[in-house]
BALOBA-1460 file (C-alpha; in Angstrom, 3 decimals):
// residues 90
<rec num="1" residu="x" x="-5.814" y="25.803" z="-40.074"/>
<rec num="2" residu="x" x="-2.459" y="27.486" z="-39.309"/>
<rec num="3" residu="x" x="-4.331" y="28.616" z="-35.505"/>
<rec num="4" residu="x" x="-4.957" y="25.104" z="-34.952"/>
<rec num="5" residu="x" x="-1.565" y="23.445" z="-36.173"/>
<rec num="6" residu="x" x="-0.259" y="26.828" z="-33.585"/>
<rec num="7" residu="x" x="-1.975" y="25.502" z="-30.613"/>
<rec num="8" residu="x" x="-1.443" y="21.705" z="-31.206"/>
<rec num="9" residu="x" x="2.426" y="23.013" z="-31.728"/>
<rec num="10" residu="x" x="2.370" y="25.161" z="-28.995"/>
<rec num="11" residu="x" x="4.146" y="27.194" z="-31.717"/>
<rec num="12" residu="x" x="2.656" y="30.553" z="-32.223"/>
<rec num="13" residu="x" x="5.434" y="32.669" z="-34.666"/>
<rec num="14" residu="x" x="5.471" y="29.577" z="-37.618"/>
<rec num="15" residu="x" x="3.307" y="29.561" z="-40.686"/>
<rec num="16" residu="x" x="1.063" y="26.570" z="-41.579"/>
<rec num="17" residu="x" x="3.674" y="25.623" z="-43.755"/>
<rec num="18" residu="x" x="6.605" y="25.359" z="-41.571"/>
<rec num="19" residu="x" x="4.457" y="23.948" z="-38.653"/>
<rec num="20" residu="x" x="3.874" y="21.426" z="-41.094"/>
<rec num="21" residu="x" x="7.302" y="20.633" z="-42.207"/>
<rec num="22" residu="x" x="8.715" y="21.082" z="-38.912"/>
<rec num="23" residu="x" x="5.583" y="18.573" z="-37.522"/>
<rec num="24" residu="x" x="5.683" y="16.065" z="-39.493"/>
<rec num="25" residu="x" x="3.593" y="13.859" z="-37.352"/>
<rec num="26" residu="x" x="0.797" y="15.833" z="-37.145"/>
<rec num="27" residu="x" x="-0.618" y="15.440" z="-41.009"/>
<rec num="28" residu="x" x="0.468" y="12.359" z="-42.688"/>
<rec num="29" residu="x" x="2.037" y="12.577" z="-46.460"/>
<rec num="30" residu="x" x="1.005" y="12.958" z="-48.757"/>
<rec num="31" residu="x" x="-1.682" y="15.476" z="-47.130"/>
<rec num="32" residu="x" x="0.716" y="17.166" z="-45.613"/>
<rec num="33" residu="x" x="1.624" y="18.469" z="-49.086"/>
<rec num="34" residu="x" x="-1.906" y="18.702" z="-50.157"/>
<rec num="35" residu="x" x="-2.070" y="21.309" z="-47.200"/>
<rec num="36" residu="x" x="0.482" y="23.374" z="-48.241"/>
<rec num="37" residu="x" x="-0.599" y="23.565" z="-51.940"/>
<rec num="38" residu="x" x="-4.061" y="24.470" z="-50.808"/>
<rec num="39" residu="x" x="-2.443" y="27.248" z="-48.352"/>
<rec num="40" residu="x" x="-1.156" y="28.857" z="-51.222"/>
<rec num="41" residu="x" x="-3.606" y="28.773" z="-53.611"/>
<rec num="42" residu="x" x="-6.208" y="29.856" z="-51.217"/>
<rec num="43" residu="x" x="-3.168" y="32.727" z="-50.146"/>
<rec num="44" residu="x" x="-3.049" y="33.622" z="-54.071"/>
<rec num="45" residu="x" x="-6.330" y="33.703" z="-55.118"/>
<rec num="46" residu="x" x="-7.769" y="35.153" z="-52.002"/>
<rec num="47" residu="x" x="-5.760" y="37.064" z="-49.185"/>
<rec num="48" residu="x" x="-3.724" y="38.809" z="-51.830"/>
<rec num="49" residu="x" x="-6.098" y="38.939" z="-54.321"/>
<rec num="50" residu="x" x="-5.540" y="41.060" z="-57.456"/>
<rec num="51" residu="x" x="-7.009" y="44.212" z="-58.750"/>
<rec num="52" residu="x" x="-10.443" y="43.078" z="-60.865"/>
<rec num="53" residu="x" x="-9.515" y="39.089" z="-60.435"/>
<rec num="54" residu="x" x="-12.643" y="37.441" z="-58.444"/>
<rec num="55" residu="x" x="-12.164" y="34.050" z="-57.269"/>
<rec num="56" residu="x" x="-15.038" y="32.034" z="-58.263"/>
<rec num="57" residu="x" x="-17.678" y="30.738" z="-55.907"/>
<rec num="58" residu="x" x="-17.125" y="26.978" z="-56.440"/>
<rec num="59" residu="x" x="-13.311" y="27.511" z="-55.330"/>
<rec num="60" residu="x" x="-14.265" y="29.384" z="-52.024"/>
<rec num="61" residu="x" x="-16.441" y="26.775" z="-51.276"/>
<rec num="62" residu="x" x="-14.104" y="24.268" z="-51.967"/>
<rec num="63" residu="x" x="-11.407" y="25.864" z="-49.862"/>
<rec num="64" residu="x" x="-13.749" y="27.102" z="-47.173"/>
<rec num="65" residu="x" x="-15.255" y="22.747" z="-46.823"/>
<rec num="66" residu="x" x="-11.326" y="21.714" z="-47.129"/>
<rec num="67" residu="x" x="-10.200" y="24.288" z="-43.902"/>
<rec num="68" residu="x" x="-13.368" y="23.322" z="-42.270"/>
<rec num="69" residu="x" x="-12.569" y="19.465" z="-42.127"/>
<rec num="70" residu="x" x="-8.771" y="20.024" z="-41.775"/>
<rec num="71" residu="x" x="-9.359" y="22.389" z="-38.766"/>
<rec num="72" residu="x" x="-11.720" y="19.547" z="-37.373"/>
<rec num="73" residu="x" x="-9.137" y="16.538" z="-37.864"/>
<rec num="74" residu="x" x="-5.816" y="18.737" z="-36.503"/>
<rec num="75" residu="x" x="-8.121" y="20.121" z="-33.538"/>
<rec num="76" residu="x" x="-9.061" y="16.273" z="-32.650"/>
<rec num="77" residu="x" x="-5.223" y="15.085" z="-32.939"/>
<rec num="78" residu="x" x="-4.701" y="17.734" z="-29.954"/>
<rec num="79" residu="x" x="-3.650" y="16.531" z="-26.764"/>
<rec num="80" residu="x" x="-6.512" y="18.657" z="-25.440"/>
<rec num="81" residu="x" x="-9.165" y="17.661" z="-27.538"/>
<rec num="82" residu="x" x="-7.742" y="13.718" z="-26.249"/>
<rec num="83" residu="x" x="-7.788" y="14.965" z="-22.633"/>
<rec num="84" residu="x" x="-11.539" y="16.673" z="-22.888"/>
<rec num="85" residu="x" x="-13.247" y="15.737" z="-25.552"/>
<rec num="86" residu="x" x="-14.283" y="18.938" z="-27.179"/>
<rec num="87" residu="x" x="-12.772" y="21.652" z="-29.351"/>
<rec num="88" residu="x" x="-13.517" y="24.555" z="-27.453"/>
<rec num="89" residu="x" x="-10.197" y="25.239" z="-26.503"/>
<rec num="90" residu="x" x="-9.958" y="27.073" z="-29.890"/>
């Protein structure tokens, strides 16, 4: 999610969070929020994940579905997706 809100941006140094909050436009509240919640949870329970503390499988696939479709909708609100049609550009 945060590559995608980069290149819609064109801002590659922010996290999802700030692109967020300094984009409003491109995620509508209250989803915007929604994003940022699920950011850190998934940040919390699974890029910093502690010693003997297993996230369980019917979170990851909740998060995993959740980035898939959010990737999907900021990708298609991309001036390039609007120019060619496609995603590749990812």
């Amino acid at each position: 999610m945060e590559c995608v809100a980069r290149e819609i941006t064109g801002d590659k140094k922010l996290t999802l969070g700030e692109l967020i909050k300094k984009n409003r436009e491109i995620v509508p509240a209250p989803l915007d929020t929604v994003i940022e919640k699920m950011w850190g949870f998934s940040s919390e329970q699974g890029r910093h994940l502690q010693e003997g503390k297993e996230p369980a499988f019917e979170e990851v696939e909740l998060l995993v579905g959740l980035s898939a479709s959010i990737s999907t909708y900021l990708a298609r609100k991309s001036p390039k997706f609007k120019e060619t049609g496609t995603i590749d550009f990812l």
